[in-house]
N, C-alpha and C positions, 0 to 999 in steps of 0.2 A: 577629471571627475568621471568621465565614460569608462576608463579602463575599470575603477571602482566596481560602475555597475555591472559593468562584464563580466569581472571575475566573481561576481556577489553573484552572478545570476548565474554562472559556472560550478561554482561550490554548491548551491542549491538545485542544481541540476543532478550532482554528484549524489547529493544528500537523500533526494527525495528516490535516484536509481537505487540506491541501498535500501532503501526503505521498502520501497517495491519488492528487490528481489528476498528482502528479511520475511514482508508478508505471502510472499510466495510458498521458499521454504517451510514456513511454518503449515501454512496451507500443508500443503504436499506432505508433511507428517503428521496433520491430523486426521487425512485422510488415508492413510498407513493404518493409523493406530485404529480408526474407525474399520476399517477392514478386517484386521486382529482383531474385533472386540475389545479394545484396549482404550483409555483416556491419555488425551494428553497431557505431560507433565506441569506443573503448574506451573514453573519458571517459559516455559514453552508459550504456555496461555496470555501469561501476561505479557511479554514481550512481544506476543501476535497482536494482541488489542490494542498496545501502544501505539506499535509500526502502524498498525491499519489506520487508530486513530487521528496521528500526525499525516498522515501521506493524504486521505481521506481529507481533513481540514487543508493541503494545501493544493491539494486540488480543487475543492469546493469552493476557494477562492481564487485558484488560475482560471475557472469555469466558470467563475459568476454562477454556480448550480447552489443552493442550500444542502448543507453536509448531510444530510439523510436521503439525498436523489442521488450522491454523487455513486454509491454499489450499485444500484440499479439502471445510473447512465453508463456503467465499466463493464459489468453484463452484455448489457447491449451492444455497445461496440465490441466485445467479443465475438458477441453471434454476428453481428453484423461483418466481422471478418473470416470468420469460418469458413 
């Protein structure tokens, strides 16, 4: 039963690093396109909202944080590691 949750908590480890670096990427070409004076593509947008969405709700339950503190707690630990 342990090997289960292991590899359950491995796959979701994988799941949630893709998600991550999906909302990164996209990040990173919005702010391209915002430099050009350009918008980002729509397929671009919506798969940004999603990534962030899903990643965002499972961290806001790995944190016990309520999903609308969890950008503002990720913030901060960034400046906090700066």
């Amino acid at each position: 039963m342990r090997v289960l949750i292991v590899e359950d908590e491995v796959r979701l480890a994988e799941t949630l690093r893709d998600l991550l670096e999906l909302a990164m990427s996209i990040q990173a070409k919005r702010r391209q396109a915002e430099k050009h004076n350009r918008r980002l593509g729509m397929v671009d947008e919506r798969y940004g909202r999603q990534a962030e969405r899903l990643l965002f709700g499972e961290l806001a339950a790995a944190l016990d944080l309520p999903y609308d503190q969890v950008p503002a707690f990720l913030f901060a630990r960034k400046a906090a590691n700066a």
